[in-house]
C-alpha positions in Angstrom: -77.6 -0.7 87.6 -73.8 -1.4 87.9 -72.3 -1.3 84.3 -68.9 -0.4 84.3 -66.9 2.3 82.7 -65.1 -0.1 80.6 -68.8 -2.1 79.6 -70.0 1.0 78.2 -66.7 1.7 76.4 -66.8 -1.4 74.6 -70.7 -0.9 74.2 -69.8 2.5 72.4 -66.6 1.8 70.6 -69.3 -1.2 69.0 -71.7 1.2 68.0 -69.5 3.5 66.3 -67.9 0.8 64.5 -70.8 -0.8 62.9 -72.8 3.1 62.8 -71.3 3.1 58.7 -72.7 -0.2 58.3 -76.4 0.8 59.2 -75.8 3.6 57.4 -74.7 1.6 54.2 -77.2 -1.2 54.7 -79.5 1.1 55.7 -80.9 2.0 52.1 -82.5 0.0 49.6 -81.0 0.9 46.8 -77.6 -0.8 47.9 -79.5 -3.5 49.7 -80.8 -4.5 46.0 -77.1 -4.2 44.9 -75.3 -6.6 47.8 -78.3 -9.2 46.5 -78.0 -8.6 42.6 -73.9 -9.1 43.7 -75.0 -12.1 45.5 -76.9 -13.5 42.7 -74.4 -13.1 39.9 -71.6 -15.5 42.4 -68.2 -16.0 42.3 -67.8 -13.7 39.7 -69.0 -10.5 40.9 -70.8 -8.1 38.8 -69.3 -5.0 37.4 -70.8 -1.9 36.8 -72.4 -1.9 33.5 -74.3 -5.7 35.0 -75.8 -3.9 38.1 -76.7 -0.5 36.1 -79.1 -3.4 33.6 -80.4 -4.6 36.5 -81.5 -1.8 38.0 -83.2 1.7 37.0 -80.6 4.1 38.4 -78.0 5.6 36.2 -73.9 3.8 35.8 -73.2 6.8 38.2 -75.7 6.4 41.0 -74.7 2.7 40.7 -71.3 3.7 40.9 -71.6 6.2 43.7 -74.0 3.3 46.0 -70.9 0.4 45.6 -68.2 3.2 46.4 -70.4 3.2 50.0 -70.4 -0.6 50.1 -66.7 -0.8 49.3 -66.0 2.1 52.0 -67.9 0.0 54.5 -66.1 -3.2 53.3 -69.4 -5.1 52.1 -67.7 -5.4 48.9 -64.2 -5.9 47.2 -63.3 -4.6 44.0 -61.1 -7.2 41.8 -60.1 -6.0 38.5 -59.9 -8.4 35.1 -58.2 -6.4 31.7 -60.3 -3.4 32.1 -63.1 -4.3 34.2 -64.1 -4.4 37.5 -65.8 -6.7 39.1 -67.7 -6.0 42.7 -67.6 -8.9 45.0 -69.3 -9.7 48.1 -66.9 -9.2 51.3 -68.4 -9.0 54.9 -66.3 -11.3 57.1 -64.9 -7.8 58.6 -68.3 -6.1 59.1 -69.9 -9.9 60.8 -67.5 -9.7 63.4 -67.9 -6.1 64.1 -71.9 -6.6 64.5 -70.9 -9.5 66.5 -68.8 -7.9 69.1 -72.0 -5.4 68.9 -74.8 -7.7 69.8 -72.5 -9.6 72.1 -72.0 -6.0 74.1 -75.3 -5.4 74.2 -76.0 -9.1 75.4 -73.8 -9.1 77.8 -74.9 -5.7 79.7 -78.8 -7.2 78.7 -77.3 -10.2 80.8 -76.2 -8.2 84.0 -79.7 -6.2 84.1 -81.4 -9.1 84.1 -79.4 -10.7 86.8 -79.7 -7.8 89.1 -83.6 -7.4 88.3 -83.8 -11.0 89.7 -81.6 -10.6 92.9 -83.6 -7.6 93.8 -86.9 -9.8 93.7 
């Protein structure tokens, strides 16, 4: 197979770049938080909403949307006193693009040299 230095350099530099995001997506916990943030809309949720709607302590909340925000899933926006966590993954969707568009580009090239060897 002939993939080039620079295919597996992009392959790799992928990978590491979207490694936090399986991380952060990677437990359930925060999965339940990007959807309870997804269903309370435009207006986010702050901390005391998500601790109701869930069974985990204010600080285990508050420790599972400082990974989210880390990994850029959310954005902070603060009104008086509060703040609200909002849904933000434009950043991470084009990092797991250039991912699955490295992988199905080198996917590509094997399968074109499997056929030519036929």
């Amino acid at each position: 197979m002939n993939i080039t230095e620079e295919e597996l350099k992009s392959l790799k530099d992928s990978f590491s770049a979207c490694s936090p995001l399986f991380t952060a997506l990677g437990d359930e916990i925060r999965q339940k938080l990007l959807l309870d943030i997804i269903d309370t809309g435009e207006e986010g949720a702050n901390v005391m909403t998500l601790t109701s709607m869930s069974h985990l302590s204010r600080p285990a909340i508050s420790h599972h949307l400082k990974i989210l925000k880390d990994t850029g899933f959310v954005k902070t926006i603060k009104t008086g006193t509060q703040v609200f966590y909002r849904i933000d993954i434009n950043r991470n969707l084009e990092n797991i693009n250039a991912l699955i568009q490295s992988i199905q580009k080198i996917l590509k090239k094997i399968k074109n040299e499997g056929t030519e060897n036929d």
